[in-house]
N, C-alpha and C positions, 0 to 999 in steps of 0.2 A: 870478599872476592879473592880465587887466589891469583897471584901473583907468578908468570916463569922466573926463569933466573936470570932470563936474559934482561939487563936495563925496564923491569918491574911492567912490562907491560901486560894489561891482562890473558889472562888465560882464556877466555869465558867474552865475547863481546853481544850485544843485543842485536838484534837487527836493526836499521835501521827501518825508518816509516815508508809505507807506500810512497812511490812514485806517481801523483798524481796530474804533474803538468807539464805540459810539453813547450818545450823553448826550438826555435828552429830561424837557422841563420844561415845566409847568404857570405862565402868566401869568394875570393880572389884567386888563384893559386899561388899566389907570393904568402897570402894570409894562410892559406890549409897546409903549407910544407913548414912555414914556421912554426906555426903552434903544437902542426902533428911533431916535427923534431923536439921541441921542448919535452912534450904529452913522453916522447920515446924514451927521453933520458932521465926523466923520472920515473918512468915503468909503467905509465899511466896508459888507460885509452883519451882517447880526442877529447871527447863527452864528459870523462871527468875529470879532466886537464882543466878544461873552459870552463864547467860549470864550477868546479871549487875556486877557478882562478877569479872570475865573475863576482862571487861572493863572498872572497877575501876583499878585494876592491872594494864594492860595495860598504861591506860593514866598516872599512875603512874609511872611505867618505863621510858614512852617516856618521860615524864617531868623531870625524874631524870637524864638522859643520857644526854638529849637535853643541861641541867642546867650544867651536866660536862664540856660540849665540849665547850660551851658559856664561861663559867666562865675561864675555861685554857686560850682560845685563848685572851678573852678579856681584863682580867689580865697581858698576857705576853702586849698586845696592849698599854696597861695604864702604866705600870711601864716602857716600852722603849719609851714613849712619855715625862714621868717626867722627863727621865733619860737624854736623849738628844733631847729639844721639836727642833722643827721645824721652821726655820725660814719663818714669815708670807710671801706668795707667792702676786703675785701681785691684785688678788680680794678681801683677807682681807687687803693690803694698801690702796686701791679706798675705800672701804667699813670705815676703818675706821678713813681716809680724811673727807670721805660724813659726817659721823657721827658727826666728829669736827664741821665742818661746819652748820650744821644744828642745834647745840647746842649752839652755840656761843649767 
């Protein structure tokens, strides 16, 4: 792809995919002059102020939640592995037989 000169951004962008769903929400006017001034100072319209704003959040939650439940489960996983590991079942002894043997 080539590259301007300017801080390497493309030249060349794809479209992005159809717009197929409609999102439709209820302001305040305290809420429509804030967000429209944000939307202004970034150069943005309203719609895509919200809507990128929505789905930075979003994927932020999901990734935080996601990072709790991973981390609890996988921790308690790892500390009762150190705690009392396992003794090796019969495909880690063939396995690391093979391994003897083939290093010898």
């Amino acid at each position: 792809m080539r590259q301007t000169a300017q801080r390497g951004k493309p030249l060349y962008r794809r479209a992005p995919p159809p717009k197929t769903y409609r999102f439709d929400a209820r302001l305040n006017e305290e809420q429509k002059l804030i967000i429209q001034r944000a939307a202004d100072l970034e150069g943005r319209t309203l719609t895509d102020f919200v809507l990128q704003s929505a789905q930075a959040a979003a994927e932020h939650t999901i990734e935080r939640r996601a990072r709790l439940i991973l981390d609890a489960r996988e921790s308690e996983v790892f500390a009762r592995a150190i705690l009392s590991p396992a003794e090796p079942g019969p495909v880690l002894r063939k396995a690391a037989r093979d391994y003897r043997e083939k290093t010898r």
